[in-house]
C-alpha positions in Angstrom: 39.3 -29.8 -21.0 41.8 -29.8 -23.9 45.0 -28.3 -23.3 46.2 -25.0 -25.7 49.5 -23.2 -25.0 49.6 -22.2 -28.4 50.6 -18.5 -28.8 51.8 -18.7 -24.8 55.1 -17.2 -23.4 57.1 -18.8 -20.9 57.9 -16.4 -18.7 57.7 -17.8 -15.2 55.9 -21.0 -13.9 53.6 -18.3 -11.9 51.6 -17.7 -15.1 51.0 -21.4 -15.5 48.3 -24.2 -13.9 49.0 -27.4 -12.4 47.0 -29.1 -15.7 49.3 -26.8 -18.0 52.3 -27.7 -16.3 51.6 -31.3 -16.4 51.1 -31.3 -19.9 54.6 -30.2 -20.8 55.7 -32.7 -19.0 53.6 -35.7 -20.4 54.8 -33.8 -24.3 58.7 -33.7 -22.5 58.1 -37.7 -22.3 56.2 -38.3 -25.1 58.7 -36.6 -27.3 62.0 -38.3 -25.7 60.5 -41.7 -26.3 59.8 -40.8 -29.8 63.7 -38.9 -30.2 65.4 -42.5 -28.5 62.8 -44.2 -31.3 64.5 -42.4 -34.0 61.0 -41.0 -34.9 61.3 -37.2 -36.2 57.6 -35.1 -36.1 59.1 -32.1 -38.0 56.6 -30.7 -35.9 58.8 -27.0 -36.0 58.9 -27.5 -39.8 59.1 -23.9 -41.5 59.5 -22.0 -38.3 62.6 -19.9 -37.1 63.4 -19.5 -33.9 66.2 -16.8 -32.3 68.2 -17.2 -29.3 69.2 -14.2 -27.5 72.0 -14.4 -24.8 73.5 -11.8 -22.9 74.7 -14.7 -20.1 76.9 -17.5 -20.9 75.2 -21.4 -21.8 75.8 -24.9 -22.2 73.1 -26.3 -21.8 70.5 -23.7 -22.5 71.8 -23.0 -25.6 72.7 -27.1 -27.2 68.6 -28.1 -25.5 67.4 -25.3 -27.6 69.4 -25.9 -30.8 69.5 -30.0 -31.4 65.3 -29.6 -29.8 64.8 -26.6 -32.9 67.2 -29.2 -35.1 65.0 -32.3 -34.1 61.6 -30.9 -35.5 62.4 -29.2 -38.4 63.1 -25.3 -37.4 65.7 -22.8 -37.8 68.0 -21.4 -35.1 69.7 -18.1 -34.6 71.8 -17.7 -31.9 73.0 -13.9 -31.4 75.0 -12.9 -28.5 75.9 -9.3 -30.3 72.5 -7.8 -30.6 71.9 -3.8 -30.4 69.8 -4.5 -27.6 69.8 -2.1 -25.2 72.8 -0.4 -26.4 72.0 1.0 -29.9 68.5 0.0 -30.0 65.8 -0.5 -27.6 64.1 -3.4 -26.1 61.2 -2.5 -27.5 61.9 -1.6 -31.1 64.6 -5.2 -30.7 61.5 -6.8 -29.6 59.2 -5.5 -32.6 62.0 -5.7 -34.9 62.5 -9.9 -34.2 58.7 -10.4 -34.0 58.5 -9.9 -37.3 61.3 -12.3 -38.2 61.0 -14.9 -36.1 58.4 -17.4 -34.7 60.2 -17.5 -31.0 62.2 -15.6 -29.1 64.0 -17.4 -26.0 66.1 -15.2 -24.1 68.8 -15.5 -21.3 70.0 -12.9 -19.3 69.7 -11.0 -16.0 67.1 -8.8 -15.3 63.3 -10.4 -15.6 61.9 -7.3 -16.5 64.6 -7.9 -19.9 62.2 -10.6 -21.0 59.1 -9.2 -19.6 59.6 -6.8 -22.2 60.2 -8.6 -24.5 57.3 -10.7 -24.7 55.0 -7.2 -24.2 56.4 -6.0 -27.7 57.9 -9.0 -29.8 54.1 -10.4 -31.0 55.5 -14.0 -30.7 55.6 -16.2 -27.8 59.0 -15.6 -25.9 61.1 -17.7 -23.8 62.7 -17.8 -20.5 65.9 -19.2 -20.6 66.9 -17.9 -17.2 67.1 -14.8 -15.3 68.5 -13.7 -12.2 64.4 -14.2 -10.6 63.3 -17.2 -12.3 64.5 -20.3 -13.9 61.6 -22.1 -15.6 62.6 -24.6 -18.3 65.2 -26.0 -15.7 62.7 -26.5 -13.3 60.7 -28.8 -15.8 63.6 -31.0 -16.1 63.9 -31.5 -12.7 60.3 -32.4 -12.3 60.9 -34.7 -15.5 64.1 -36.2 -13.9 61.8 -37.1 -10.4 59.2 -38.6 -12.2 61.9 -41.1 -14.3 63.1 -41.9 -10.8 61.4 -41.6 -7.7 57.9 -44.2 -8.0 56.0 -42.1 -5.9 52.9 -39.6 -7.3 54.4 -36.1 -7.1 52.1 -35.2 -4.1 54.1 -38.0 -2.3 57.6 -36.3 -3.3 59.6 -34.5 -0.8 62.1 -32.2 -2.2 64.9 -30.5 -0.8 66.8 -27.8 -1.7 70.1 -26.7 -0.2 72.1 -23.6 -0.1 71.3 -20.8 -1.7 67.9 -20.7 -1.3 66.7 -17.3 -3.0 68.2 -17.5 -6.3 66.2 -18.5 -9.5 66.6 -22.5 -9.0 65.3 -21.7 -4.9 62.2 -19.4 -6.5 61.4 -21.5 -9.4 61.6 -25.2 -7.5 59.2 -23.3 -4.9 57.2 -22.4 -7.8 56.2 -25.8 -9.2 56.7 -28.0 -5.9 53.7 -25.3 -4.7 52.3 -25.4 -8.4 52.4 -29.4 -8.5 51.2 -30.3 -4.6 54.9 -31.4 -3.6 56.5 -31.1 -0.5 59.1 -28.2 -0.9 61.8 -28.0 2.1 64.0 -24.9 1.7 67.3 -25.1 3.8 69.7 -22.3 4.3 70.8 -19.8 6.1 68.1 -17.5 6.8 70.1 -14.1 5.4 69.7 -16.4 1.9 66.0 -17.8 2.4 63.5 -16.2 -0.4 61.6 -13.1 -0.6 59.1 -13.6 1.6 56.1 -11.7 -0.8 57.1 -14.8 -3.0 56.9 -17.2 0.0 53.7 -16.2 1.3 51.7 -16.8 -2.1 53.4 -20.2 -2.5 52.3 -21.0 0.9 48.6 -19.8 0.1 48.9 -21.5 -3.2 49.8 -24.9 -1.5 46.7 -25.2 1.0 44.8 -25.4 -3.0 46.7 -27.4 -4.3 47.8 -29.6 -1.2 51.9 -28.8 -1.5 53.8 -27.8 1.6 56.5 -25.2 1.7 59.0 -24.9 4.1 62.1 -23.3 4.9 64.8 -24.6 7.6 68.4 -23.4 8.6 69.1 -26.9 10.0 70.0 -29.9 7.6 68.9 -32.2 9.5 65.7 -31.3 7.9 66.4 -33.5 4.7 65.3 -36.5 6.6 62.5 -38.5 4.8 63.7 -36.8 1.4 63.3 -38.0 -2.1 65.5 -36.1 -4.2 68.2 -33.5 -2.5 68.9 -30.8 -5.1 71.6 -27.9 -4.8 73.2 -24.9 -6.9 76.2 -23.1 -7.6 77.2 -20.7 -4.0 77.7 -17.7 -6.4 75.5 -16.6 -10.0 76.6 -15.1 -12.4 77.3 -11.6 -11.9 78.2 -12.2 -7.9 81.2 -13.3 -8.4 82.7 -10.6 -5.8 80.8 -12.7 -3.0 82.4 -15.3 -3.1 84.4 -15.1 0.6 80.8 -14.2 2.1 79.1 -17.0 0.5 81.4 -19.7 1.3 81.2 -18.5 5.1 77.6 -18.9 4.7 77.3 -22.0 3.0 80.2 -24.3 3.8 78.0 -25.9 6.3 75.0 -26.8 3.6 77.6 -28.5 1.4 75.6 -32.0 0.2 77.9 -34.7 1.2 77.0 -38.6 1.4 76.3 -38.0 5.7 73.7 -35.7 4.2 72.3 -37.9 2.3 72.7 -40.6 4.9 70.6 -38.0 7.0 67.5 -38.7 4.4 67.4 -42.0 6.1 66.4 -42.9 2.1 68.9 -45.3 0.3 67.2 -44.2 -2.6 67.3 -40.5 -2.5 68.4 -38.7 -5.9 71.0 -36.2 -6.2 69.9 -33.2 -8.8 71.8 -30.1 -9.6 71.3 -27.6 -12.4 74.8 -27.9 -13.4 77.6 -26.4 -13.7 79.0 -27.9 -10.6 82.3 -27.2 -8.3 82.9 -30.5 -7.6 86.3 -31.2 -8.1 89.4 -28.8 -9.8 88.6 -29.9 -13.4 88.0 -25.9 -14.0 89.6 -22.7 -13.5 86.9 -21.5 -11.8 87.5 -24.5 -9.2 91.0 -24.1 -8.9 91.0 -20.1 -8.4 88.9 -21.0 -5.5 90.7 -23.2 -4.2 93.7 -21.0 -4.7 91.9 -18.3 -2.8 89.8 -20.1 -0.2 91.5 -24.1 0.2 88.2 -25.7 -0.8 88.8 -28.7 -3.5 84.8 -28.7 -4.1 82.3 -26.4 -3.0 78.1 -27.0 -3.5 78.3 -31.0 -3.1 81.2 -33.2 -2.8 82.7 -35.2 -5.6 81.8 -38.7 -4.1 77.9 -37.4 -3.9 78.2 -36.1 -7.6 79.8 -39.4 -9.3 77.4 -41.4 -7.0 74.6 -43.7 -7.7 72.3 -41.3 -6.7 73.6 -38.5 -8.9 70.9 -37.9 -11.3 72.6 -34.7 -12.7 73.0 -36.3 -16.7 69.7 -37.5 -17.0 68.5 -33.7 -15.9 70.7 -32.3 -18.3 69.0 -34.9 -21.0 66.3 -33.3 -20.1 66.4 -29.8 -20.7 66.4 -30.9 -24.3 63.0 -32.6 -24.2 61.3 -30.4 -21.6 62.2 -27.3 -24.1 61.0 -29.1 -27.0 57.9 -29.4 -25.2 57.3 -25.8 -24.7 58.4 -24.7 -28.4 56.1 -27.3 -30.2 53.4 -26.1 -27.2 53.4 -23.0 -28.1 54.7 -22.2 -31.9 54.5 -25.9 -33.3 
C-alpha cells in the first residue's frame, strides 16, 4: 500500500508504523543522494515554515533551515514569541496556522507541542522535548543503516547512561518500532518509565524487536553501534554532582567497546558532547568535579568508530524527509 504522511505531525515515533517509519528513511536517503548530486526538487517551493524555540539548537535549528533552503521554502525562526506569556498556546497555535505551512517546535514540556498540533491546523513538528526526541532518532537509524551491513532486525543497539531521557525513550521507540535489539544500560534509579517499557516490550513480540535493560556494561557484548548522551539536559543542570556519581562508571571508553567483542562497532551520540575542555561547560566541570570528559572519552569520540558527523549530516536529510512528507 502506498505511503501518505501528508497533512501528518511528528509528534512522537509512537504515532507512527514500522512501513511509515521506513519510508522517511528510504526519502532521508533518496534526498541526500540527490543534495551530494547537486540536484534541487524545490519540492517546499511556495511554502513557509516557522521555527519555534524556547531551548537552545545547533543542529535542530541549521537541519531545519539549509533542509527548508534546499527545496524552495521559507524559514522563520522566533525565539521571542508571546507564547505562553502574553498569549496562549492555543490562540499562538491558531494564530501561526494561518501563516504558516509548518510549525516545528523545541522545547520542554511534550504537552507544549501536543498543543500545538491540536490547534495550529498544519502539521507540527517535534524538534525535541524533555519526553521524546524523534527526528534525532531517524538520524541515528539512517547513520546504522550507512554503516552497519546487517538488516535492522540483525542490529543490536546499545545505549548507555542516562537511560530515561528523550534519546533513552525515543531509541526504545523505533528499536521496538523497527524489530531491533534494544539494550538499555544504566543505573536502575535512571532506567525508563516502566508504563513506556511495558508497551515497547509488547510491541516487540509483533514486530520481533527485543528490549532490554541492564545495570552491568558488560552487556554491550555482541553490539553493533554503542550510543550515549549528555549526563545532564537541559534544565538539570543542578544535578550535576548526583549524576556524575551515577554515571561515572557507564562512561564509553575504548575497553567498552573492546567489551563488544566487535572491531566494527559504531560510536553514535546526539551531540553536544563533553569530551574534552573545548567548552565552558567542560571546563566548569572540570573545575568543580576533576573530570577532563564526561559521557565518552575523547579517544572513543575522535575514533574510527565515531560516527557522530555523519549523524549530525543526517538530521538534515532525515528532516527534510518529514517536511516534504508531510507539507511538500
Amino acid at each position: 500500500m502506498p505511503i501518505n504522511l501528508r497533512g501528518r505531525h511528528l509528534l512522537t515515533l509512537l504515532d507512527f508504523a514500522p512501513e511509515e517509519i521506513l519510508f522517511l528513511l528510504d526519502l532521508a536517503d533518496d534526498l541526500k543522494r540527490k543534495k551530494r548530486a547537486g540536484i534541487r526538487n524545490n519540492l517546499l517551493a511556495g511554502k513557509n515554515i516557522v521555527l519555534l524555540f524556547d531551548k537552545t539548537s545547533t543542529r535542530t535549528r541549521c537541519a531545519f533551515e539549509v533542509a527548508a533552503f534546499d527545496e524552495g521554502a521559507n524559514v522563520t525562526f522566533l525565539s521571542n514569541s508571546q507564547m505562553g506569556k502574553k498569549e496562549s498556546l492555543e490562540d499562538t497555535a491558531k494564530v501561526l496556522g494561518r501563516f504558516y505551512d509548518g510549525i516545528e517546535y523545541r522545547g520542554f514540556k511534550q504537552e507544549v507541542v501536543e498543543l500545538l498540533a491540536k490547534h495550529a491546523g498544519v502539521p507540527v513538528w517535534n524538534g525535541l522535548t524533555d519526553k521524546f526526541h524523534p527526528t534525532q532518532v531517524l538520524a541515528d537509524v539512517m547513520t546504522i543503516r550507512e554503516h552497519i551491513r546487517k538488516p535492522l532486525n540483525k542490529v543490536k543497539l546499545v545505549y548507555v547512561g542516562d537511560a530515561r531521557n528523550n534519546m533513552g525513550n525515543s531509541l526504545m521507540i523505533i528499536s521496538a518500532k523497527l524489530g531491533m535489539h534494544f539494550v538499555g544500560i544504566a543505573p536502575k534509579q535512571l532506567f525508563p518509565d516502566q508504563e513506556l517499557v511495558a508497551q515497547m516490550q509488547e510491541l516487540a513480540e509483533v514486530t520481533g524487536a527485543q528490549i532490554e535493560f541492564s545495570e552491568n556494561i558488560h552487556d554491550v557484548d555482541g553490539a553493533d553501534a554503542i550510543y550515549t548522551d549528555v549526563w545532564v539536559s537541559m534544565g538539570e543542570e543542578a544535578q550535576f554532582a548526583e549524576r556524575i556519581a551515577l554515571l561515572e562508571p557507564y562512561r564509553v571508553t575504548m575497553d567498552m567497546l573492546r567489551m563488544t567483542n566487535n572491531p566494527d562497532v559504531i560510536f553514535l551520540h546526539c551531540l553536544p558532547s563533553f569530551h574534552d575542555l573545548e567548552t565552558s561547560v567542560g571546563r566548569d566541570i572540570h573545575e568543580k568535579f576533576g573530570l577532563t570528559e564526561m559521557e565518552v572519552s575523547d579517544e572513543v569520540f575522535r575514533s574510527p568508530n565515531s560516527k557522530v558527523f555523519d549523524e549530525a549530516e543526517n538530521r538534515m536529510h532525515t528532516i527534510k524527509a518529514v517536511m516534504v512528507a508531510t507539507i511538500g
